[in-house]
C-alpha positions as CSV (number, residue, x, y, z in Angstrom):
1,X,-28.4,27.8,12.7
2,X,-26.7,27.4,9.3
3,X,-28.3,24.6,7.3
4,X,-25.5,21.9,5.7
5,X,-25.7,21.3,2.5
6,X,-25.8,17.6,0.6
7,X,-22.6,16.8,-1.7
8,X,-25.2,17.1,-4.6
9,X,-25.8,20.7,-3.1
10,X,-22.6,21.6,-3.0
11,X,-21.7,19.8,-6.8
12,X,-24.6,22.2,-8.0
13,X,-23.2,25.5,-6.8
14,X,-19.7,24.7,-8.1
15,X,-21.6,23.6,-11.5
16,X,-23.2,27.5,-11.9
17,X,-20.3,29.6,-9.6
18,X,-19.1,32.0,-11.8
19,X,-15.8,31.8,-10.6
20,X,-15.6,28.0,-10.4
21,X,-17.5,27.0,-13.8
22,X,-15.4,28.4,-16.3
23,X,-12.0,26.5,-14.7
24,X,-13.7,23.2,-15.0
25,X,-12.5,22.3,-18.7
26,X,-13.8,18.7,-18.4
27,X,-16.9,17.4,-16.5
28,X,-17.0,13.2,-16.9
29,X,-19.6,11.1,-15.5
30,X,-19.2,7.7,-14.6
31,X,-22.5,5.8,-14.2
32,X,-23.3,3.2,-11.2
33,X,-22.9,-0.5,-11.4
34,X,-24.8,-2.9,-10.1
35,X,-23.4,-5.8,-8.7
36,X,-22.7,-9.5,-10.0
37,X,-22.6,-12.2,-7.7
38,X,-22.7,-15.8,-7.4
39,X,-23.6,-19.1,-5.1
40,X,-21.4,-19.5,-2.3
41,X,-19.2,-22.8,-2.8
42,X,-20.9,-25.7,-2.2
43,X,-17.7,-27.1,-0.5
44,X,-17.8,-24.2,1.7
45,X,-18.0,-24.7,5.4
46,X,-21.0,-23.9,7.0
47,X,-19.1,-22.3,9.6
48,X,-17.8,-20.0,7.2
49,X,-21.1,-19.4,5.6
50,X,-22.6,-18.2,8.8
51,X,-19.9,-16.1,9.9
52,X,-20.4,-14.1,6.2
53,X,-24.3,-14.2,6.8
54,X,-23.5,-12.6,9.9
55,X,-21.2,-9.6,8.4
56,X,-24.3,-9.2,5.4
57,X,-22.7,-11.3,2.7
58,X,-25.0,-14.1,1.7
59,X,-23.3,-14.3,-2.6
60,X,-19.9,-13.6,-3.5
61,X,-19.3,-11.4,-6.3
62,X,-17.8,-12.8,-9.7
63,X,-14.7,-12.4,-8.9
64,X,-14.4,-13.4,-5.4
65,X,-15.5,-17.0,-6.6
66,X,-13.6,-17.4,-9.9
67,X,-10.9,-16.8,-7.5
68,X,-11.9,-19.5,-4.9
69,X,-12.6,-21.7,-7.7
70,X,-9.3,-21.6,-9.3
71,X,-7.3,-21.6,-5.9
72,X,-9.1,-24.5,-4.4
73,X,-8.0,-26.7,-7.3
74,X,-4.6,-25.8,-6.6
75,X,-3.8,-23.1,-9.7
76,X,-1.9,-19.6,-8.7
77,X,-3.9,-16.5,-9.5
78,X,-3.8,-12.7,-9.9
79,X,-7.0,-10.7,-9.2
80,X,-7.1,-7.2,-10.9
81,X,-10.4,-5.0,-9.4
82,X,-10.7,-1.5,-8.6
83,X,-10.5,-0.4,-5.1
84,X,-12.8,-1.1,-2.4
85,X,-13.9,-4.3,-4.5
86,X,-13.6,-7.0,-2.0
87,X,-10.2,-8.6,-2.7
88,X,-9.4,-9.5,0.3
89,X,-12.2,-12.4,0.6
90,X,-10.6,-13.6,-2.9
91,X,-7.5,-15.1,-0.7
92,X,-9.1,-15.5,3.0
93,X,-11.9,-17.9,2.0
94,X,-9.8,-20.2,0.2
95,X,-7.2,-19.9,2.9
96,X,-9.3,-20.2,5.7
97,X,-11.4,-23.4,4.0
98,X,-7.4,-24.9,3.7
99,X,-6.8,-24.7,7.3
100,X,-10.6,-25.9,7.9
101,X,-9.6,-29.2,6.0
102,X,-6.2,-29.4,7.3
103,X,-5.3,-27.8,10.2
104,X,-1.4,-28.1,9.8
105,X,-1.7,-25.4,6.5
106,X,0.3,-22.4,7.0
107,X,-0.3,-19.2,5.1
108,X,2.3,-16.4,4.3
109,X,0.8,-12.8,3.7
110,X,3.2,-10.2,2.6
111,X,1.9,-6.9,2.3
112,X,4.0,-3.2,0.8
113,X,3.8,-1.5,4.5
114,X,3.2,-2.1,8.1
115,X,0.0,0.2,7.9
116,X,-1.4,-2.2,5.7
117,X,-0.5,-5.7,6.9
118,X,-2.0,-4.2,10.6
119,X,-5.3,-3.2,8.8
120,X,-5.8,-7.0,7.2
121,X,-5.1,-8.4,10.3
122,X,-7.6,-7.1,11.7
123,X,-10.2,-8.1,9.0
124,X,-9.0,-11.3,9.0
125,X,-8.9,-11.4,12.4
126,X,-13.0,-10.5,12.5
127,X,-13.9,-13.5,10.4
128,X,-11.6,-15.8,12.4
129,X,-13.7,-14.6,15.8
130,X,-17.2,-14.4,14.0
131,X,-16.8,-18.1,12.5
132,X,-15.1,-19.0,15.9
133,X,-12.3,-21.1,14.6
134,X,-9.1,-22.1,16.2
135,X,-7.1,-20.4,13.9
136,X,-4.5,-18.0,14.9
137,X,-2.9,-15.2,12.2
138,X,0.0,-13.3,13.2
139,X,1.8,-9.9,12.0
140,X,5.5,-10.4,11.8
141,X,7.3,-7.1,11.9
142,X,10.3,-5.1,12.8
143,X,7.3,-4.1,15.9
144,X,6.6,-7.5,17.0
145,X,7.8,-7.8,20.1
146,X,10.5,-10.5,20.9
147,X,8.5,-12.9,23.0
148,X,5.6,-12.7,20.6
149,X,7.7,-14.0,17.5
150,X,8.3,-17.6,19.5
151,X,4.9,-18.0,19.7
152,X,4.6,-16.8,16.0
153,X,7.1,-19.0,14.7
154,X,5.7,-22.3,16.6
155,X,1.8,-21.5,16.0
156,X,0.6,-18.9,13.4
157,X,-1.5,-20.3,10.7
158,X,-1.0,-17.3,8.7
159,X,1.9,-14.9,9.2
160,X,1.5,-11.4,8.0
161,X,4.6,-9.5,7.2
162,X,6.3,-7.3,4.2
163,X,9.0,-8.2,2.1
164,X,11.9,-6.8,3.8
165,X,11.4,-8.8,7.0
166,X,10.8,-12.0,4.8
167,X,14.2,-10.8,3.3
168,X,16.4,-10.4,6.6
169,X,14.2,-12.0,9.2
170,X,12.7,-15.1,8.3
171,X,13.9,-16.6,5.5
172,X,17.8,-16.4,6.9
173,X,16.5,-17.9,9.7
174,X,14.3,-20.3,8.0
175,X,15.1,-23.3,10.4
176,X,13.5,-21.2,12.9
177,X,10.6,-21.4,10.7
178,X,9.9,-25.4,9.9
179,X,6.5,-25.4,10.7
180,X,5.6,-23.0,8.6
181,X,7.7,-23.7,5.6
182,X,7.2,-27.7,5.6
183,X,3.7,-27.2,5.3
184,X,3.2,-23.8,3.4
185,X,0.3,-23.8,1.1
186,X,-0.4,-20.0,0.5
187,X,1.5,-17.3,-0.7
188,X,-0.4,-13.9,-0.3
189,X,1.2,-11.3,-2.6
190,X,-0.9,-7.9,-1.6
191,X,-0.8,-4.5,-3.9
192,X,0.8,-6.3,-6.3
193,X,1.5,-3.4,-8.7
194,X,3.5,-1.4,-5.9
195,X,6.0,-4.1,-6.8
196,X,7.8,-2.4,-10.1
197,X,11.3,-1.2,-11.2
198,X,14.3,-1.9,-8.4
199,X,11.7,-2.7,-5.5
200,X,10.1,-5.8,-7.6
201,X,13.4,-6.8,-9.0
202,X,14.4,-7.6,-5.3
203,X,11.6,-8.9,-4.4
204,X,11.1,-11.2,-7.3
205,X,14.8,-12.4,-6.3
206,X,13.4,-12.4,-2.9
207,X,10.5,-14.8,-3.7
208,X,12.9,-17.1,-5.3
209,X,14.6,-17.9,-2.2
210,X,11.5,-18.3,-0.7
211,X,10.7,-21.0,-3.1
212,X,14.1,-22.6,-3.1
213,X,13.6,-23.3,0.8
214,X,10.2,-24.3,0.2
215,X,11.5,-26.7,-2.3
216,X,14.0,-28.1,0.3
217,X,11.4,-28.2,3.0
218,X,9.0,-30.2,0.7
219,X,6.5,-27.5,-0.3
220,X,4.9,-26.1,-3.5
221,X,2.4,-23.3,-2.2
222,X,0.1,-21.5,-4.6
223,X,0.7,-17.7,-5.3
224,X,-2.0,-15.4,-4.8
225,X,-1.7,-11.8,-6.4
226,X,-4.6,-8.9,-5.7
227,X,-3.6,-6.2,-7.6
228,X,-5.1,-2.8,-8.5
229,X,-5.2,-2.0,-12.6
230,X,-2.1,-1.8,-14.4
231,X,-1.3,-2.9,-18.1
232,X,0.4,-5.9,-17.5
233,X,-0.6,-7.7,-14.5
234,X,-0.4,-11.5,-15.7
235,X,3.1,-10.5,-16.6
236,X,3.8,-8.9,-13.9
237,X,2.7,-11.7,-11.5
238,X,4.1,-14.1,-13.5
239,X,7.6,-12.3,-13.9
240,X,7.3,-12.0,-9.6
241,X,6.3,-15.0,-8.9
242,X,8.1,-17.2,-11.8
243,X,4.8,-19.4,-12.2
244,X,1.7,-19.8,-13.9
245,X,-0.7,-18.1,-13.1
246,X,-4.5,-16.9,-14.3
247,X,-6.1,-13.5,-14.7
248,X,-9.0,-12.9,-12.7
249,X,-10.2,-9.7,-13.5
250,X,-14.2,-10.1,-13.7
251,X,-15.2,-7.6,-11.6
252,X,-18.5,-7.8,-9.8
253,X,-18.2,-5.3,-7.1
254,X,-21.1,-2.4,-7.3
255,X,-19.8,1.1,-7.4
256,X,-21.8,4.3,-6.6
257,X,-22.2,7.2,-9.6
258,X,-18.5,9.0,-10.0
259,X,-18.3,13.3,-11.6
260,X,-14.7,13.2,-12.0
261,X,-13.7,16.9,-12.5
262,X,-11.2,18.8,-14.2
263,X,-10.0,21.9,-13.1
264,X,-7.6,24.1,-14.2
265,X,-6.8,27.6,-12.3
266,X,-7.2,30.8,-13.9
267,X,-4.3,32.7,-15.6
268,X,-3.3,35.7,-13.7
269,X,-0.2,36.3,-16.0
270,X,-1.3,36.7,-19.6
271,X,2.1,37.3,-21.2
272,X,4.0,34.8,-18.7
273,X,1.1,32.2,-18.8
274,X,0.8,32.2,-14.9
275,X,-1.8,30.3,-13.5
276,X,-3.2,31.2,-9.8
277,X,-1.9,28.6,-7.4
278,X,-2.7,24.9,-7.5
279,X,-2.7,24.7,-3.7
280,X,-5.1,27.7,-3.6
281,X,-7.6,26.4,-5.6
282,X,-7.6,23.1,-4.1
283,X,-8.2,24.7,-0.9
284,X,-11.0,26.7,-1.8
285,X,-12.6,23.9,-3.4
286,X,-12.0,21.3,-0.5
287,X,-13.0,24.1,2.1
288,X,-16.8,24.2,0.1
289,X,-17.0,20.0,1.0
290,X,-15.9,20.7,4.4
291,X,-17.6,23.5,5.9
292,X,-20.7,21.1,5.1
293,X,-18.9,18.3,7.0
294,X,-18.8,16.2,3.6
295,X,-15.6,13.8,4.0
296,X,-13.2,14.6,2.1
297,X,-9.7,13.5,0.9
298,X,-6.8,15.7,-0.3
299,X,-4.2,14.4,-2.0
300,X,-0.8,16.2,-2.4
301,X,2.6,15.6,-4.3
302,X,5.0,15.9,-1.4
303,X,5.1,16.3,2.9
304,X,5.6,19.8,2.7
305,X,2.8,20.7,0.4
306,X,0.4,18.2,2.8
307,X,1.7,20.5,5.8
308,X,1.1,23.6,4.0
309,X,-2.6,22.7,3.0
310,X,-3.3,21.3,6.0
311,X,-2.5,25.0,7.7
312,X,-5.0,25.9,5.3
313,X,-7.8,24.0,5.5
314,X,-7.6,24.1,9.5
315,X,-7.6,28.0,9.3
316,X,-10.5,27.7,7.0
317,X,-13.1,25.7,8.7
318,X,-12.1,26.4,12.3
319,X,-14.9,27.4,13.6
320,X,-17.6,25.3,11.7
321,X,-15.3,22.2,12.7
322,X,-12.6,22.9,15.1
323,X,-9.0,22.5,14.6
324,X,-8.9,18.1,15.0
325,X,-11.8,17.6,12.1
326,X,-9.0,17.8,9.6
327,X,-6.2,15.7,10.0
328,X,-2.8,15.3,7.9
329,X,-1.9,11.4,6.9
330,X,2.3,10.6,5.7
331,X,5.4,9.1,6.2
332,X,6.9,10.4,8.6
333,X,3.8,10.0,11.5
334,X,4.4,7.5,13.8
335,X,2.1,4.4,13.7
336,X,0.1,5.2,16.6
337,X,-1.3,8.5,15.1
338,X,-2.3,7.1,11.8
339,X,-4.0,4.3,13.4
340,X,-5.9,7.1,15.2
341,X,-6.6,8.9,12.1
342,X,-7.6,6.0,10.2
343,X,-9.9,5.1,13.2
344,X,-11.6,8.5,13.2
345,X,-12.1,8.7,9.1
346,X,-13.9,5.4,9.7
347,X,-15.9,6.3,12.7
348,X,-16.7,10.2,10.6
349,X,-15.0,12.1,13.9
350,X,-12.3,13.1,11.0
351,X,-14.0,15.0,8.0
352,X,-11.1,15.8,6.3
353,X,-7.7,14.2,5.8
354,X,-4.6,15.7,4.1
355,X,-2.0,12.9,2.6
356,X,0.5,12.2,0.4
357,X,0.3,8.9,-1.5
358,X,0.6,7.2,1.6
359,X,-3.4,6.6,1.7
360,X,-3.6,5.4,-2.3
361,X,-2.9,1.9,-1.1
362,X,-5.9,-0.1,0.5
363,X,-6.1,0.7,3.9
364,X,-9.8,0.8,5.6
365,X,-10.6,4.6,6.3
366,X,-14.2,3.9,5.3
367,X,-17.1,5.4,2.6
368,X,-15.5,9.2,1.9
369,X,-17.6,11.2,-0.7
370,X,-15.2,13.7,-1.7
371,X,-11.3,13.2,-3.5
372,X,-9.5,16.4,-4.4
373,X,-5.7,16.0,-6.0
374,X,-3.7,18.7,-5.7
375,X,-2.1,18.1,-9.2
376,X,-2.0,14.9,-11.8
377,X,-0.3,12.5,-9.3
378,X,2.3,11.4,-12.3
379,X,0.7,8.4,-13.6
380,X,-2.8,7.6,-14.6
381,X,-2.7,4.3,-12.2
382,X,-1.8,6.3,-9.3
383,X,-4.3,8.8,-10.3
384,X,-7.4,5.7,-10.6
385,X,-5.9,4.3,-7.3
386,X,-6.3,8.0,-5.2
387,X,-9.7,8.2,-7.2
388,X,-10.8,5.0,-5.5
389,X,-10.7,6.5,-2.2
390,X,-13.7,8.6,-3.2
391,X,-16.9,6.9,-3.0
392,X,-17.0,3.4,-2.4
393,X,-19.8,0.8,-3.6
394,X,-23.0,2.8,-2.7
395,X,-24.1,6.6,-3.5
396,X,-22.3,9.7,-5.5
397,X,-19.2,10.7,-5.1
398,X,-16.5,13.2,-6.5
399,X,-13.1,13.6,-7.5
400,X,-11.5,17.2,-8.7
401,X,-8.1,16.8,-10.5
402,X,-6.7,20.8,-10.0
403,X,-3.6,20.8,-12.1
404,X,-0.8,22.7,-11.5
405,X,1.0,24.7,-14.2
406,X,3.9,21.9,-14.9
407,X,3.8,21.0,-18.4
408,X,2.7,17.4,-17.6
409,X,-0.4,18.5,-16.0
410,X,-1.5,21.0,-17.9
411,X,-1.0,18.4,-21.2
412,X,-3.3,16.1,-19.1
413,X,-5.7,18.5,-17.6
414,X,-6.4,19.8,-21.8
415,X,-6.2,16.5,-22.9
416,X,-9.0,14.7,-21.3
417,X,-9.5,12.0,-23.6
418,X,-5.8,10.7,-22.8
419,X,-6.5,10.4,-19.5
420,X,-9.5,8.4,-19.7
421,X,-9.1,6.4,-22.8
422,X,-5.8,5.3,-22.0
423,X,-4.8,2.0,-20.1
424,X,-2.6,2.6,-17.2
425,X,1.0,1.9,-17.2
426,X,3.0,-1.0,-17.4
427,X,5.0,-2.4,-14.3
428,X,8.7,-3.5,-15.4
429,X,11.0,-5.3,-13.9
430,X,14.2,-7.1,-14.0
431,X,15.0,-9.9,-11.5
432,X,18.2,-10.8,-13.7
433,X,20.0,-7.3,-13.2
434,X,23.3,-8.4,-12.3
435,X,24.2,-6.0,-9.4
436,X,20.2,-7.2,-7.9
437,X,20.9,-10.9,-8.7
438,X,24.7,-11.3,-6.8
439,X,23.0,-9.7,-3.6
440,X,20.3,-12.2,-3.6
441,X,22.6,-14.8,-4.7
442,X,24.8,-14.1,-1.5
443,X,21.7,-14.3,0.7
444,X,20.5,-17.8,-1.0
445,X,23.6,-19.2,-0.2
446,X,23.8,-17.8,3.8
447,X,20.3,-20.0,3.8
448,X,21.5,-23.0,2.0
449,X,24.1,-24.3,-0.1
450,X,24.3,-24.1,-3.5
451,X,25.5,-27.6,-5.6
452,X,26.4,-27.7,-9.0
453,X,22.9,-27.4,-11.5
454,X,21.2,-25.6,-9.1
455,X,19.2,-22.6,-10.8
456,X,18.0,-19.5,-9.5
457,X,15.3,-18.4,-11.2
458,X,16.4,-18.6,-15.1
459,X,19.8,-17.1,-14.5
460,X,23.0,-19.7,-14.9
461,X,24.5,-19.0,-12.0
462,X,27.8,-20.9,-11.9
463,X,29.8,-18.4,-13.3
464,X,28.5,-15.9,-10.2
465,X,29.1,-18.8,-7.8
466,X,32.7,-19.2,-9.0
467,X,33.4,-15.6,-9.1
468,X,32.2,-15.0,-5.3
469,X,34.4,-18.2,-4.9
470,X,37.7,-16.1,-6.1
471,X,35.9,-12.8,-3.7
472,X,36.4,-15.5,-0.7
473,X,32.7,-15.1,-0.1
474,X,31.8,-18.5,-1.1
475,X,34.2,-22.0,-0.1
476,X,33.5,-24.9,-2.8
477,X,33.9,-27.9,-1.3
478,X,33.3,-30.5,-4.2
479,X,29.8,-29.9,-6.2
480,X,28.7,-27.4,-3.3
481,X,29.1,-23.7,-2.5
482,X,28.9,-22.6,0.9
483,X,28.5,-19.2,3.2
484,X,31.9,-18.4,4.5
485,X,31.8,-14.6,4.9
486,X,31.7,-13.2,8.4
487,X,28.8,-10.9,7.8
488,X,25.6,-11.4,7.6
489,X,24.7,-10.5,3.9
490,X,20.8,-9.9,4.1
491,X,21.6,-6.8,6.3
492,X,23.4,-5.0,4.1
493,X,20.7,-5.2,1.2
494,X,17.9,-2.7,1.1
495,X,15.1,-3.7,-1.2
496,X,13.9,-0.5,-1.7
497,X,17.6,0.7,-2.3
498,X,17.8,3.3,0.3
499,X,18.7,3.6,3.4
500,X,16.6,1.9,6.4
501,X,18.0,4.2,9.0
502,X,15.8,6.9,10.2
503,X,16.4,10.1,12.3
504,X,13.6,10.2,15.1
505,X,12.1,13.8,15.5
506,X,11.6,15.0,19.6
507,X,9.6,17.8,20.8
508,X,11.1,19.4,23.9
509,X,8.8,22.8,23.5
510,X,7.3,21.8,26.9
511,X,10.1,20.4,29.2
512,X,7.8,18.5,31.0
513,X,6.7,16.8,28.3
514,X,9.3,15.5,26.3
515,X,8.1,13.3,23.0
516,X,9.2,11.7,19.7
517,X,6.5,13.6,17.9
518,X,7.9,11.7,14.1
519,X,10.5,10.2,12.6
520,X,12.2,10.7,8.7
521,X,14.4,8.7,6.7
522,X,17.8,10.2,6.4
523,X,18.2,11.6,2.8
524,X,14.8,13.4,3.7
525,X,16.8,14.8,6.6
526,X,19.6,16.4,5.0
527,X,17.4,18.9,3.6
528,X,14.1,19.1,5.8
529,X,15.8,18.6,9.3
530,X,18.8,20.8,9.4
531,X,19.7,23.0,12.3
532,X,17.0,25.5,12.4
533,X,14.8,24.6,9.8
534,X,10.9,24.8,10.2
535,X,9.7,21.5,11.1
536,X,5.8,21.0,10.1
537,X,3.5,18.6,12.3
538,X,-0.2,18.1,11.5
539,X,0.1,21.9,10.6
540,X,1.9,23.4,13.5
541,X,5.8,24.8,13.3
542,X,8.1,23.6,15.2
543,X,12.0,24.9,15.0
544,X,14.6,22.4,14.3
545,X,17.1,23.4,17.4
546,X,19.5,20.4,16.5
547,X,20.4,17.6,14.3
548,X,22.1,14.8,15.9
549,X,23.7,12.2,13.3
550,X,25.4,9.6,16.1
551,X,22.2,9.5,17.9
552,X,19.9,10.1,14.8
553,X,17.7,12.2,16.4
554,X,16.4,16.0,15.2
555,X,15.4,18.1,18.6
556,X,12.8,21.0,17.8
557,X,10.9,23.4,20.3
């Protein structure tokens, strides 16, 4: 019987391999932390107390109760701490206590992605049951089922969505919503640093609205940001949310001892500077981690290279594993399956699991030891964030940056002191682009009328109002402007400026068994779902037989 080796095993043979030591150019430590933590709140209820005594939390760290601190006295915040820190009991304590005192307090959570707003639900969920409160939170989302959202509307405490349905579902339809927006005292802004460039300009136009029918409905909740690091997250929040806020960034979470590993593939080419393939190397590498069933994450640039490595790695460890032990993780899988694979990296049925930057944000796939990036990921925050999924706040961990032989990785892999000495990059954006600013202009005014001296945000707006006056969008009828377009203007504006439309993919290989296997947006499609193109699944081939663009649907066998 072969004997599995420990990840400090493995770290050791890689350290004196003759074939791996000499490709590892840079070899950085990062030592363990211990935690800081503080006094629960005094104010705290006891209910709450017991129900965290219950889940093994008897202190909060530092920066779980500067945040309840500042959030409780009514100030807006932005918490900046590395992943797996405990950010989430920075908003849902002081939420929770809210409710606890005044059991009319709504909450609004809005989270980048479906996958992610499912996951806190459930955590919030957990402490709702362990405290036993009468509390109910809610995910509102293009799946919620229609005779769920009446119940949603009427009775969640705290509604759980992402930005586009706030865009085109609830804020048009905020009279639908009284309840929650007369008594709104919570904002939730999740993964704040996804918001950046066009996506954050509409949202930041988005949040506006949100405020001007909070305003109308009588309430002035408090914004809380979580965010991972980033240069500028005050401004950022700030620049969002158009208030005040304060930095919170004293982190207190522990964190386990990090060898973060560069590695740069051998040149094969001499004259033509050739290096021996990126995905290669990181298979060889990840395969050494998994044949000793050490989790371990993969990171890739694209869906095709995931597919590709995935074929790999499956074909590698086959018979010490078994085909399922390694798993791929993207856009593109439909929910069901990456709640399964989620659910089996937490449980350790799933050693290994293939993604694109689909798994940087924070959903719970549990403690994995290993992280592996096949290539520099393009920034250093995105390359910090996939880092984080290595190793969590206990015991050693690794992460192995292979470079490709772009120019921008190879400057990075040789230049390890820009990597790690530099702050990551700034988020930008710009609420007040014109083109952004007239869409979300139209949609204010679809939710309420305008009347002269009305602002939105810091723009001067009357000259837009007039102009989409002349357009025949807008009527004036003395100091007001109101909606008289036939069309609804919220469904013609994508936040994340592309198209929402996506082709499903259907297996019909075995007749018998029909089944939407995926799905793909449609640009994607163009190119990767065309009439007999190779489909790949979780690392097996399908054929594309055809492309239908009135159904939008992609058949392969």
């Amino acid at each position: 019987m072969k004997i599995r080796k420990s990840m400090q095993e493995v770290l050791q043979e890689l350290k004196v391999s003759e074939s791996v030591k000499s490709n590892i150019v840079h070899w950085h430590t990062i030592e363990e932390k211990e935690a800081l933590t503080e006094e629960m709140p005094e104010e705290l209820s006891e209910i709450l107390k017991i129900a965290l005594e219950r889940r093994g939390i008897s202190r909060l760290y530092t920066h779980q109760k500067s945040s309840y601190d500042q959030i409780m006295k009514g100030q807006s915040i932005v918490a900046v701490t590395p992943t797996a820190s405990g950010k989430t009991l920075c908003y849902n304590l002081p939420v929770l206590q809210s409710i606890i005192n005044d059991p009319n307090a709504r909450a609004l959570y809005m989270f980048p992605t479906k996958a992610l707003a499912q996951d806190q639900k459930s955590e919030i969920n957990e402490l709702i049951q362990e405290a036993e409160l009468a509390i109910n939170s809610y995910t509102y989302d293009g799946d919620t089922p229609s005779n769920i959202r009446q119940k949603v509307r009427r009775a969640g405490h705290i509604v759980i969505t992402n930005p586009d349905m706030l865009h085109s579902a609830i804020l048009p339809h905020h009279t639908k919503w009284v309840s929650l927006f007369e008594n709104l005292k919570y904002v939730v802004i999740d993964e704040l640093h996804i918001y950046r460039g066009v996506f954050g300009s509409h949202v930041a136009n988005v949040i506006r609205r949100l405020k001007r029918i909070c305003n109308y409905y009588g309430s002035n909740p408090v914004f809380i940001c979580t965010s991972a690091t980033i240069a500028n997250p005050l401004e950022l929040a700030e620049g969002l949310t158009e208030k005040d806020m304060v930095l919170i960034d004293n982190n207190g979470a522990p964190s386990g001892r990090k060898h973060f590993l560069f590695y740069n593939p051998p040149v094969v080419n001499i004259p033509l500077n050739v290096r021996r393939s990126a995905t290669l190397e990181t298979r060889r590498l990840a395969g050494e981690f998994l044949k000793n069933r050490i989790q371990t994450i993969v990171f890739a640039r694209s869906r095709v290279r995931v597919e590709i490595l995935l074929t790999y790695l499956q074909e590698l460890v086959k018979h010490n594993l078994g085909p399922k032990a390694i798993r791929g993780y993207r856009g593109g899988y439909l929910p069901t399956e990456r709640r399964e694979i989620e659910k089996g990296l937490r449980s350790g049925d799933i050693y290994g699991v293939v993604s694109t930057n689909a798994l940087e944000l924070g959903v719970d796939i549990g403690q994995l030891q290993v992280c592996i990036m096949n290539g520099y990921p393009g920034t250093i925050a995105s390359a910090w964030q996939q880092a984080g999924r290595a190793g969590r706040r206990h015991g050693e961990s690794v992460v192995i940056m292979v470079a490709s032989s772009s120019p921008l990785d190879q400057y990075v892999i040789q230049n390890p002191d820009y990597f790690f000495n530099r702050s990551p990059e700034t988020a930008r954006i710009n609420p007040d682009n014109l083109i952004i600013l007239i869409d979300h202009i139209k949609c204010a005014s679809y939710e309420l009328p305008f009347k002269k001296g009305d602002t939105f945000g810091v723009a001067e707006i009357e000259e837009i109002l007039e102009y989409l006056t002349e357009e025949r969008i807008l009527h004036q009828n003395g100091d007001k402007w109101f909606w008289m377009n036939d069309a609804f203007p919220a469904h013609n504006i994508s936040l994340r400026s592309a198209s929402q439309e996506n082709v499903v993919i259907i297996d019909q290989s075995d007749v018998a068994n029909v089944r939407v296997i995926g799905e793909m947006d449609t640009f994607s499609a163009m190119t990767l779902l065309h009439e007999e193109a190779i489909y790949l699944h979780q690392g097996i081939q399908f054929q594309v037989e055809e492309l239908d663009w009135e159904e939008k649907k992609g058949v392969c066998s």
